[in-house]
Gaussian input, Z-matrix of N, CA and C with variables (Angstrom, degrees):
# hf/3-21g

backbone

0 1
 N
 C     1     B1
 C     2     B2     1     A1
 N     3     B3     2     A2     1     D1
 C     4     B4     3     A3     2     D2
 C     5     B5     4     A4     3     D3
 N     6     B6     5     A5     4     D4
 C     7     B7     6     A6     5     D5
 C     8     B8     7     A7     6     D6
 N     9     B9     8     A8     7     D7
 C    10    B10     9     A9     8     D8
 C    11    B11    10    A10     9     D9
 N    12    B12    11    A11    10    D10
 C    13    B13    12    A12    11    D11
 C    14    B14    13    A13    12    D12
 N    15    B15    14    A14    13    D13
 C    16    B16    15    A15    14    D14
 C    17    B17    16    A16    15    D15
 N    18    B18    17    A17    16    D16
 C    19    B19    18    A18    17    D17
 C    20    B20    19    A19    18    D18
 N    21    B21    20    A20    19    D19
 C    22    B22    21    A21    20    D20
 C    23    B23    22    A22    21    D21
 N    24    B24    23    A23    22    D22
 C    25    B25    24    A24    23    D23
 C    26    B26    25    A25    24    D24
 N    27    B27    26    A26    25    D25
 C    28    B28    27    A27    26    D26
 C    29    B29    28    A28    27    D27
 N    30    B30    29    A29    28    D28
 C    31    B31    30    A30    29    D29
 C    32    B32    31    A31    30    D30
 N    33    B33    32    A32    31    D31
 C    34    B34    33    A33    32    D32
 C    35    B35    34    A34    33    D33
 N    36    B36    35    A35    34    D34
 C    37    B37    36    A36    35    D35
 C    38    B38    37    A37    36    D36
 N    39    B39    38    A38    37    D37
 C    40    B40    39    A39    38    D38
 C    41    B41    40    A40    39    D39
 N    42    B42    41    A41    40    D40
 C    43    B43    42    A42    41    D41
 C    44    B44    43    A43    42    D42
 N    45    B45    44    A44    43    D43
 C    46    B46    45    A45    44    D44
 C    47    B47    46    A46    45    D45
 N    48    B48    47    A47    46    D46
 C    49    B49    48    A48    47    D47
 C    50    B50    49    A49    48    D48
 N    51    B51    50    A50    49    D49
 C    52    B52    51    A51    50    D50
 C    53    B53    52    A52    51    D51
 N    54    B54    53    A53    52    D52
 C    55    B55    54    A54    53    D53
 C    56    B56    55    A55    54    D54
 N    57    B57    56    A56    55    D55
 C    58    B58    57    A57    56    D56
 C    59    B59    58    A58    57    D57
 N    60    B60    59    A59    58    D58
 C    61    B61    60    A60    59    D59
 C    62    B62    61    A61    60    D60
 N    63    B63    62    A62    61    D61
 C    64    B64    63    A63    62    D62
 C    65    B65    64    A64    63    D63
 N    66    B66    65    A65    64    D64
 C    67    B67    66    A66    65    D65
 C    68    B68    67    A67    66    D66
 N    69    B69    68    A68    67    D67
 C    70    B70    69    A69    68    D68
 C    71    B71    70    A70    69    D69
 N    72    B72    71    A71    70    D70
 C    73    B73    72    A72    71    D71
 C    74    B74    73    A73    72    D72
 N    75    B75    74    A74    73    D73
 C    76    B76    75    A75    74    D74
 C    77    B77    76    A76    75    D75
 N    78    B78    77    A77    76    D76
 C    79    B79    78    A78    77    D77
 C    80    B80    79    A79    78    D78
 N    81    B81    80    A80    79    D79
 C    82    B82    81    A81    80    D80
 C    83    B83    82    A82    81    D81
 N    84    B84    83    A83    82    D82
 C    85    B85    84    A84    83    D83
 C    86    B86    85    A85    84    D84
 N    87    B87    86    A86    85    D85
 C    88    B88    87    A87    86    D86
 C    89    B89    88    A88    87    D87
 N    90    B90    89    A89    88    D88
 C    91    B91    90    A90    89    D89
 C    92    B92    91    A91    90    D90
 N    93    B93    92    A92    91    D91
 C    94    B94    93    A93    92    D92
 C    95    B95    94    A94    93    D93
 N    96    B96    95    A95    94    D94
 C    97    B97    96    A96    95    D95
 C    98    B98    97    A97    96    D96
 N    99    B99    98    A98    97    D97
 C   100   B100    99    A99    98    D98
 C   101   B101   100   A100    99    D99
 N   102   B102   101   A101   100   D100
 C   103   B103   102   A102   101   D101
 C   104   B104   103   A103   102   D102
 N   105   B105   104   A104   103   D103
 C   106   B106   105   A105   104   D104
 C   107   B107   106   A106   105   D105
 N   108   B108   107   A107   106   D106
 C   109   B109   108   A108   107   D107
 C   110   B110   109   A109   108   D108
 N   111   B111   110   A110   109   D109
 C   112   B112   111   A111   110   D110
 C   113   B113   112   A112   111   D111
 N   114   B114   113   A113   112   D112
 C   115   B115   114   A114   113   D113
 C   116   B116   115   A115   114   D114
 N   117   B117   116   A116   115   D115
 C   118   B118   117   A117   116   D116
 C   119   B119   118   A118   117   D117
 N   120   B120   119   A119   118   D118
 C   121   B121   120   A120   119   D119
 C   122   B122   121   A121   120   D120
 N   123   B123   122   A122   121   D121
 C   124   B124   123   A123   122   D122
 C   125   B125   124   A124   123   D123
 N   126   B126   125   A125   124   D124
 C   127   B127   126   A126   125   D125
 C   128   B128   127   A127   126   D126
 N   129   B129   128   A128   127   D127
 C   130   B130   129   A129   128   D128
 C   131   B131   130   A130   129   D129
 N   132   B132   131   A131   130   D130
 C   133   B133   132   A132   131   D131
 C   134   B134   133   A133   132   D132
 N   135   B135   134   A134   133   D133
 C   136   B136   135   A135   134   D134
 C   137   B137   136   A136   135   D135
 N   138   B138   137   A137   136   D136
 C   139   B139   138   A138   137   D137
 C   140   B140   139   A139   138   D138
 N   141   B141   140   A140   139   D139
 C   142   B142   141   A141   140   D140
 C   143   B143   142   A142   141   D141
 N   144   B144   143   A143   142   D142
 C   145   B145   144   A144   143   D143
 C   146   B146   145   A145   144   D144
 N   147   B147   146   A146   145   D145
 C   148   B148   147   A147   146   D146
 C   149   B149   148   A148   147   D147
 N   150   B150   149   A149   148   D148
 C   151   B151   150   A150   149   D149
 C   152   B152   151   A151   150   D150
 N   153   B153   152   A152   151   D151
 C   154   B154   153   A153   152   D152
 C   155   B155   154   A154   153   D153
 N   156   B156   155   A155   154   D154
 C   157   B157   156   A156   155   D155
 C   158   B158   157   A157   156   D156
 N   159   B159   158   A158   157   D157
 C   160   B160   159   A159   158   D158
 C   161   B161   160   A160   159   D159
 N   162   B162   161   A161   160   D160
 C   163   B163   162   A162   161   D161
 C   164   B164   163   A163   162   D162
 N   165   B165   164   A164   163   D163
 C   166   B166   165   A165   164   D164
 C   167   B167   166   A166   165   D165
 N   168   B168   167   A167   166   D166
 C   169   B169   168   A168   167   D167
 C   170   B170   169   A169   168   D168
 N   171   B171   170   A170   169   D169
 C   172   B172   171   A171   170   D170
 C   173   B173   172   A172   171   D171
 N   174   B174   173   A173   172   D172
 C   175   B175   174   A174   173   D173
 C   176   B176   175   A175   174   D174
 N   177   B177   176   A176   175   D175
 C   178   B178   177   A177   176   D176
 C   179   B179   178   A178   177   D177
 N   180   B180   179   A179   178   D178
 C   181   B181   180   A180   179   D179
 C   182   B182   181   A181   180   D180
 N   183   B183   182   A182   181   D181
 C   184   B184   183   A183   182   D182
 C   185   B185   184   A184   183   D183
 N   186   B186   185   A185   184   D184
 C   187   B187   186   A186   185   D185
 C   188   B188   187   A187   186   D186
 N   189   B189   188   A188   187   D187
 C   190   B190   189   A189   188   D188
 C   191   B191   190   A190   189   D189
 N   192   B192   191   A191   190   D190
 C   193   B193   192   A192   191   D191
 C   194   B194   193   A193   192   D192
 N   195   B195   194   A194   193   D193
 C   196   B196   195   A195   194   D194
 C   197   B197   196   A196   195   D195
 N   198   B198   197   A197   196   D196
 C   199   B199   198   A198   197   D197
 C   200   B200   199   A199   198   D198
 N   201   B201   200   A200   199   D199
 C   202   B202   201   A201   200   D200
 C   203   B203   202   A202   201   D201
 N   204   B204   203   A203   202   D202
 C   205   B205   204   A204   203   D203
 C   206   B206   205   A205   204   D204
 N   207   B207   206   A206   205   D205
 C   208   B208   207   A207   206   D206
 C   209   B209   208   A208   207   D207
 N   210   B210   209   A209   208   D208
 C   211   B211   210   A210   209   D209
 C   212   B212   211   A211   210   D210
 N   213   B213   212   A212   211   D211
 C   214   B214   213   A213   212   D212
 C   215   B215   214   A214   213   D213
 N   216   B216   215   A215   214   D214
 C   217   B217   216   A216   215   D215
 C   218   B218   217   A217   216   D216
 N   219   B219   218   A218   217   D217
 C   220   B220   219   A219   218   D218
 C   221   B221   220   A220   219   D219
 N   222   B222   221   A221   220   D220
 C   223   B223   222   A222   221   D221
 C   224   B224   223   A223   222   D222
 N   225   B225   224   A224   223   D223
 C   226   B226   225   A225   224   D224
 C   227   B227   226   A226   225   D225
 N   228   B228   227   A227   226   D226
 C   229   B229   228   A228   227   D227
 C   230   B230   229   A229   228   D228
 N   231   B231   230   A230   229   D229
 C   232   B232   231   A231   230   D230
 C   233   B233   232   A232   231   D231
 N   234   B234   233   A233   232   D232
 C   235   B235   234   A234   233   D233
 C   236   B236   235   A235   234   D234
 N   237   B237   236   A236   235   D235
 C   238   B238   237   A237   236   D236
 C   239   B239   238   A238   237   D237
 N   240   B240   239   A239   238   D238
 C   241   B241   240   A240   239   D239
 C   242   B242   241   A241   240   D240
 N   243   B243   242   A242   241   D241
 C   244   B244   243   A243   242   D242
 C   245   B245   244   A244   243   D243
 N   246   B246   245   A245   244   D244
 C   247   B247   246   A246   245   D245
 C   248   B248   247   A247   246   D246
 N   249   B249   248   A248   247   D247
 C   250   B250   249   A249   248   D248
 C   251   B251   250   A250   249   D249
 N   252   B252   251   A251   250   D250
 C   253   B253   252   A252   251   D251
 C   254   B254   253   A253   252   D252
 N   255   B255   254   A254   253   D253
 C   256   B256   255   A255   254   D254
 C   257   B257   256   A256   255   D255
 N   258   B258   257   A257   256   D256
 C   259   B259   258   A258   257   D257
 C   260   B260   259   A259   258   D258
 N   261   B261   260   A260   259   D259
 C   262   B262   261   A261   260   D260
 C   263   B263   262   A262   261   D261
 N   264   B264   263   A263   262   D262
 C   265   B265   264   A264   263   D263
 C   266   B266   265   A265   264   D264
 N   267   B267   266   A266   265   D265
 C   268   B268   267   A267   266   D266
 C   269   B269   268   A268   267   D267
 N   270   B270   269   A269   268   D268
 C   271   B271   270   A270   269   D269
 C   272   B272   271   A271   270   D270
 N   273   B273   272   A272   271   D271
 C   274   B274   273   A273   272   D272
 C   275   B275   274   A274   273   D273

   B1=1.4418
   B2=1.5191
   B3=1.2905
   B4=1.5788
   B5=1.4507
   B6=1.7296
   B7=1.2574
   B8=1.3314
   B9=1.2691
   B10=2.0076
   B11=1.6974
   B12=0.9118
   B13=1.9980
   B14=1.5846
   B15=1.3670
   B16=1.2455
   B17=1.0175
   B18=1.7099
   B19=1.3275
   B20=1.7816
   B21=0.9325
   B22=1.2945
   B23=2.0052
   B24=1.0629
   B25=1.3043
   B26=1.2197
   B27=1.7012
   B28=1.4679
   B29=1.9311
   B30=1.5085
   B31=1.6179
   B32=1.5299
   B33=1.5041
   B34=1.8642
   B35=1.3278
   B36=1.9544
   B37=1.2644
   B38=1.3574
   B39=1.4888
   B40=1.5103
   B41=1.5254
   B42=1.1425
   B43=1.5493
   B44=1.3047
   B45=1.5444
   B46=1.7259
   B47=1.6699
   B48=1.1792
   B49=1.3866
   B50=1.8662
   B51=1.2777
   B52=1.7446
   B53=1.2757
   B54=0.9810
   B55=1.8800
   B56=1.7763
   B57=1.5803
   B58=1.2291
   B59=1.2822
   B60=1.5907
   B61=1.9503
   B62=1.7167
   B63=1.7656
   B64=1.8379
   B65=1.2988
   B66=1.2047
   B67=1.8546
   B68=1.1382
   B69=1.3613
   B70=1.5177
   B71=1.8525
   B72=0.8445
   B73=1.6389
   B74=1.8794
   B75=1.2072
   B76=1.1118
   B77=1.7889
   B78=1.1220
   B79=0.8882
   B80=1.7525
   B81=1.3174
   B82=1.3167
   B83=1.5378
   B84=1.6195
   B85=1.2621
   B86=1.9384
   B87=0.7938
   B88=1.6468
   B89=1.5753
   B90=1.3153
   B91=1.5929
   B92=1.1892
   B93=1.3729
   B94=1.8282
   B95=1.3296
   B96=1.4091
   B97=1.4369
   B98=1.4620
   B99=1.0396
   B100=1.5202
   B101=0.9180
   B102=1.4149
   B103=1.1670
   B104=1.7747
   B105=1.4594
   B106=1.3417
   B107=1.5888
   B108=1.3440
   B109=1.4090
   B110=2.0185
   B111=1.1638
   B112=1.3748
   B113=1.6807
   B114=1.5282
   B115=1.6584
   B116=1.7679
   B117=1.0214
   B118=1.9144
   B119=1.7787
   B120=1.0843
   B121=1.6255
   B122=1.6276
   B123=1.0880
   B124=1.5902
   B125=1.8383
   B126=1.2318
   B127=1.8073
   B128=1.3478
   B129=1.6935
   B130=1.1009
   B131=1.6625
   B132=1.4921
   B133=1.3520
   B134=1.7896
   B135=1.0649
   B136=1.0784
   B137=1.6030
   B138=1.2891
   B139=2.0131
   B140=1.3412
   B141=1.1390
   B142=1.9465
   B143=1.7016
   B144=1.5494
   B145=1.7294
   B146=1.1517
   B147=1.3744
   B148=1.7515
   B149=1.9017
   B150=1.6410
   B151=1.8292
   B152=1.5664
   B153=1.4512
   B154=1.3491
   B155=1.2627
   B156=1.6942
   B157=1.4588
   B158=1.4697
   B159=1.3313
   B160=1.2276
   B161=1.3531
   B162=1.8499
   B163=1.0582
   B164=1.4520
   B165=1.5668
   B166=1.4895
   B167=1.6480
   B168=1.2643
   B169=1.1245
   B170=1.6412
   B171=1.1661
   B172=1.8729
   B173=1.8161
   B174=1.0878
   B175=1.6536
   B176=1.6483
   B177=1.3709
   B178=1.1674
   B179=2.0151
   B180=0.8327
   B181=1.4175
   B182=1.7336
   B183=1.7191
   B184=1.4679
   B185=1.8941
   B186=0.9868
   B187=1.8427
   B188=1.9372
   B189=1.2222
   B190=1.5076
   B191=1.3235
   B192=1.4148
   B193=1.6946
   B194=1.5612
   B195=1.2940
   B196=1.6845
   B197=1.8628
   B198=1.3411
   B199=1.6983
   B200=1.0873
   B201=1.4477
   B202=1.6480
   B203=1.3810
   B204=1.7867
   B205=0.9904
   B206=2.0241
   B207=1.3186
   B208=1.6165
   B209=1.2494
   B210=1.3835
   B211=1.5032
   B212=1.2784
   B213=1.5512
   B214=1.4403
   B215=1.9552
   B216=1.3056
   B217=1.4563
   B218=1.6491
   B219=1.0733
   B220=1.6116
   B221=1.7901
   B222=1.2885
   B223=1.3389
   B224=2.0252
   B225=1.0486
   B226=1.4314
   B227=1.7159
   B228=1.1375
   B229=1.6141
   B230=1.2465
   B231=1.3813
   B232=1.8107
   B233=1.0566
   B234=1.8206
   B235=1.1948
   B236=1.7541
   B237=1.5299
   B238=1.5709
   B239=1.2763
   B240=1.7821
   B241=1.6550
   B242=1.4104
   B243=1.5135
   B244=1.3506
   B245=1.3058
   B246=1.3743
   B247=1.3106
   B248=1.9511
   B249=1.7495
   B250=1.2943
   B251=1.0214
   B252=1.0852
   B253=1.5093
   B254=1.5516
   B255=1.2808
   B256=1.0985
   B257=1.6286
   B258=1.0107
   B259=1.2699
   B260=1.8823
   B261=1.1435
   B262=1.7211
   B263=1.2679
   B264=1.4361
   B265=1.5146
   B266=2.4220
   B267=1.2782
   B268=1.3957
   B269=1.7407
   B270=1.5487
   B271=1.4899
   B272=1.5712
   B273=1.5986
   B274=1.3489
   B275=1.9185
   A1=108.26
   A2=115.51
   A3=127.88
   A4=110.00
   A5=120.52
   A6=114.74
   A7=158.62
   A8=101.83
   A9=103.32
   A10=111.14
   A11=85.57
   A12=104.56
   A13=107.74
   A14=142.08
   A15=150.00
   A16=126.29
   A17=139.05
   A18=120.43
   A19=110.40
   A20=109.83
   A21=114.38
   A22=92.36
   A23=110.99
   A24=116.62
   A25=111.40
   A26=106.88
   A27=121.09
   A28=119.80
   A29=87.51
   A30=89.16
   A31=104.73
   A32=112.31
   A33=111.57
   A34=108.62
   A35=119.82
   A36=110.69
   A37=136.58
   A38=118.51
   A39=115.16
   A40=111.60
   A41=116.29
   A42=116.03
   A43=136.65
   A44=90.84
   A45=102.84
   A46=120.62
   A47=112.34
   A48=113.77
   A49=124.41
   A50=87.97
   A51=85.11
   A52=111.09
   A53=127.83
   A54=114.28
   A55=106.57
   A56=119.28
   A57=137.61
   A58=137.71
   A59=92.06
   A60=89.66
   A61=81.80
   A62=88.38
   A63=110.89
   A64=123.22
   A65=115.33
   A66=126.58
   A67=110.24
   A68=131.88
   A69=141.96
   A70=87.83
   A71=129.42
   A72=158.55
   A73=99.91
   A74=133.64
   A75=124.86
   A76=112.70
   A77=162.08
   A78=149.99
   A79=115.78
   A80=118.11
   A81=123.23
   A82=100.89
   A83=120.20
   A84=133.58
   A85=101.60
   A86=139.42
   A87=167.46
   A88=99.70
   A89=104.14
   A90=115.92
   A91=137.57
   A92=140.12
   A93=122.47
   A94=90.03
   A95=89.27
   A96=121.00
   A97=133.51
   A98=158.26
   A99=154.32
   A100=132.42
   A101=125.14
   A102=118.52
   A103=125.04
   A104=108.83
   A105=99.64
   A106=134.15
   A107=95.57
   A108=101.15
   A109=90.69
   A110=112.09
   A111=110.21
   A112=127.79
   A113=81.92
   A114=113.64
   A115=83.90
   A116=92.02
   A117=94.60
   A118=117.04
   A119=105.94
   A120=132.03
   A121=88.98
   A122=132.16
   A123=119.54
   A124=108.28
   A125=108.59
   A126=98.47
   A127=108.16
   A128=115.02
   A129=128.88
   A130=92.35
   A131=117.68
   A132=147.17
   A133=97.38
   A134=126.56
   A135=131.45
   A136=125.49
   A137=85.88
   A138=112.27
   A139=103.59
   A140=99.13
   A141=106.69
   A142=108.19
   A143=92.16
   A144=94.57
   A145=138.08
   A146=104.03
   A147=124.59
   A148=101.07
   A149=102.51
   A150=94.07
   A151=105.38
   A152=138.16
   A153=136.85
   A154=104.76
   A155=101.82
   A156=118.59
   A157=93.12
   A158=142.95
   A159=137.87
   A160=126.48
   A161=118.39
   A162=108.33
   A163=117.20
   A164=107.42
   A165=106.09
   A166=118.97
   A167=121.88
   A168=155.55
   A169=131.69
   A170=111.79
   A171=118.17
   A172=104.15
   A173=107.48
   A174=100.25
   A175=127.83
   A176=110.25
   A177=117.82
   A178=112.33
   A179=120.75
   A180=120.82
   A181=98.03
   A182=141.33
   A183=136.00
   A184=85.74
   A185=115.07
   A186=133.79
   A187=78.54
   A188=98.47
   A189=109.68
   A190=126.20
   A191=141.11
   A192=96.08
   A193=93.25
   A194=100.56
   A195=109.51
   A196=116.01
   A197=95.88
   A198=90.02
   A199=125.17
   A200=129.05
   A201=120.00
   A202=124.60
   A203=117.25
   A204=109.89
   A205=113.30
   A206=98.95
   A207=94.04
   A208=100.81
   A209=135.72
   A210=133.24
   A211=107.80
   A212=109.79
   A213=118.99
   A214=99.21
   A215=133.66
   A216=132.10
   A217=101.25
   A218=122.48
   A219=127.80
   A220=82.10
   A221=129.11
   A222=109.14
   A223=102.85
   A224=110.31
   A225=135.24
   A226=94.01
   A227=132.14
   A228=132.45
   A229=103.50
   A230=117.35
   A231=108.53
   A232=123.96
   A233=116.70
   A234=105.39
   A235=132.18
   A236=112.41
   A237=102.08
   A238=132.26
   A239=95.98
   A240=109.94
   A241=88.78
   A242=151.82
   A243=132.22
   A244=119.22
   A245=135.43
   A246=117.14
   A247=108.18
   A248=108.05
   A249=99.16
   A250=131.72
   A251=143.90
   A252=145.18
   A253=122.44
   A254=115.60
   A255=145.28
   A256=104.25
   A257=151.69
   A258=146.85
   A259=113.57
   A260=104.01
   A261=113.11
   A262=85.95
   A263=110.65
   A264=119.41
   A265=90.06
   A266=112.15
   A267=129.96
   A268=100.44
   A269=99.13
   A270=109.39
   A271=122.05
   A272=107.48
   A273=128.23
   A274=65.68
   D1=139.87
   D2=-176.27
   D3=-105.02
   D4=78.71
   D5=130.82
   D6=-15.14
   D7=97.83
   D8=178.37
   D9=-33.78
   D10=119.05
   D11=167.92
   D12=-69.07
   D13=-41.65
   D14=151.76
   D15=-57.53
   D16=142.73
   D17=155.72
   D18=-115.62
   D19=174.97
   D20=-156.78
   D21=-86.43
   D22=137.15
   D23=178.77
   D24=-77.48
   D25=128.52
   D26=175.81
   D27=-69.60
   D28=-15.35
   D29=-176.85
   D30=-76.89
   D31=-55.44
   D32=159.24
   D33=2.08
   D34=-96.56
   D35=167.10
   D36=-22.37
   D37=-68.00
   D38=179.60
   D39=-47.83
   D40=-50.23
   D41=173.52
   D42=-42.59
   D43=-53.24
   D44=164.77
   D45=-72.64
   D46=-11.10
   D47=162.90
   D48=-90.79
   D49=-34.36
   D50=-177.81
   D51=-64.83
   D52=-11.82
   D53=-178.63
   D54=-105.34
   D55=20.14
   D56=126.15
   D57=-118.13
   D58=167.55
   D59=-173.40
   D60=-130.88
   D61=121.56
   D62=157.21
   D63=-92.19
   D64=28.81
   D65=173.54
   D66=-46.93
   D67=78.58
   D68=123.74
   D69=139.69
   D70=30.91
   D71=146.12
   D72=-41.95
   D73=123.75
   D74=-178.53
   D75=-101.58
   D76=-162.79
   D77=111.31
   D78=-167.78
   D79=161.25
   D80=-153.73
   D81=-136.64
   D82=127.74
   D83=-139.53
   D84=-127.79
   D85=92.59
   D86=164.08
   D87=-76.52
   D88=106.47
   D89=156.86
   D90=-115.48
   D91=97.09
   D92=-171.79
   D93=-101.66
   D94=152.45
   D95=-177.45
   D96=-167.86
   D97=179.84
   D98=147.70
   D99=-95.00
   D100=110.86
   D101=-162.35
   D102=-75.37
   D103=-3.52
   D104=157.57
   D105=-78.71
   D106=33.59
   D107=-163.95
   D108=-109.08
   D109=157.19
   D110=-177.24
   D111=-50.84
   D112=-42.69
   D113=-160.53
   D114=-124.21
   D115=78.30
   D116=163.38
   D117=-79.44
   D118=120.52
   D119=-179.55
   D120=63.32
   D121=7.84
   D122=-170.59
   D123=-43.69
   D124=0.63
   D125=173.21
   D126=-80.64
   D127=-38.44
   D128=-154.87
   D129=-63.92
   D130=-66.55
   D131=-172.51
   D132=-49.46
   D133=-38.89
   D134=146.81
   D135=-15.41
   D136=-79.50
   D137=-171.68
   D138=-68.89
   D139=-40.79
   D140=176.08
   D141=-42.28
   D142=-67.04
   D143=-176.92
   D144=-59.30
   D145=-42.82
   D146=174.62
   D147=-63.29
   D148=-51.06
   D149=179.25
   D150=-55.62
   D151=-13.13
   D152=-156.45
   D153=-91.23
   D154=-40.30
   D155=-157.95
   D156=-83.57
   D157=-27.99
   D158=174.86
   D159=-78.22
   D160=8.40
   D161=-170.18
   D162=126.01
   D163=-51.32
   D164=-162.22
   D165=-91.64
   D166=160.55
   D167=-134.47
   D168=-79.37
   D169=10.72
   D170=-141.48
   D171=-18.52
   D172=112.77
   D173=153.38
   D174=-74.18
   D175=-15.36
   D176=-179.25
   D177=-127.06
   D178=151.90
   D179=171.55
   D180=-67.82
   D181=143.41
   D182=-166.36
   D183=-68.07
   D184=167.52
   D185=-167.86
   D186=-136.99
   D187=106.85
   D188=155.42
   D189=-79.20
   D190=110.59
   D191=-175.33
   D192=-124.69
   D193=159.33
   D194=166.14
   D195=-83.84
   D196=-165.42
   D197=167.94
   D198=-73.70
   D199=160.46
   D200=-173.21
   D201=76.91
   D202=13.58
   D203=-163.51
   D204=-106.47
   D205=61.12
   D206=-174.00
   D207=-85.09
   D208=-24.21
   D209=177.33
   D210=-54.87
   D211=-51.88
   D212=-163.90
   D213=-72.49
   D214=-56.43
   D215=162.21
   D216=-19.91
   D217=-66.85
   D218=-144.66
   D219=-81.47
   D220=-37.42
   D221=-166.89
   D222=-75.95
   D223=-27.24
   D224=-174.32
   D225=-63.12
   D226=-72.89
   D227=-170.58
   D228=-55.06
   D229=-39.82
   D230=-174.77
   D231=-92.46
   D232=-7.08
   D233=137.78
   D234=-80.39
   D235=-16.75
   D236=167.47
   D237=-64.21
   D238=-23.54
   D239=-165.59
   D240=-94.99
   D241=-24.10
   D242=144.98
   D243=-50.13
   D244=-52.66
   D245=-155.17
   D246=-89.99
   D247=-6.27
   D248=141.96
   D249=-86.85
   D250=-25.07
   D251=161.61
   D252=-42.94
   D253=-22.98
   D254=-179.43
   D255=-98.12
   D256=-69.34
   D257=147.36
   D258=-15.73
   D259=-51.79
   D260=-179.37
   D261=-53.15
   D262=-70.31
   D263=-118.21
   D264=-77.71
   D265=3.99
   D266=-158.29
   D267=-104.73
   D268=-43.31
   D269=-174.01
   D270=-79.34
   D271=-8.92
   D272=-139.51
   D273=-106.75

């Protein structure tokens, strides 16, 4: 398998966030990755912080997953699609 020689710059993100504010902005952070890798999902863990640092909201704790993880996906949506459903069903 042929690995990117580059990685995607973490400042990118911060940048594109600082010239908004996500103050009370919710959002929910999904990473696959391998964990023999140094920095496992470290993009994900990434987006997590910078979305935090701008304001916004985690509804979910980030779900790291390694390979093999369709159990863990399917357990992941039904908890997002509960804890919005629950938000609706709160606002309503």
């Amino acid at each position: 398998m042929n690995l990117p020689t580059t990685r995607f710059p973490s400042s990118t993100i911060s940048q594109a966030l600082a010239a908004r504010s996500l103050t009370g902005r919710r959002f929910a952070v999904l990473g696959l990755g391998d964990s023999s890798y140094e920095d496992f999902c470290g993009f994900a863990k990434k987006c997590q912080a910078e979305l935090e640092r701008a304001g916004a909201l985690p509804i979910l704790p980030p779900e790291l997953c390694d390979i093999n993880h369709e159990e863990r996906l399917s357990a992941r949506a039904d908890a997002l699609a509960a804890e919005l459903a629950g938000e609706t069903a709160a606002s309503a």
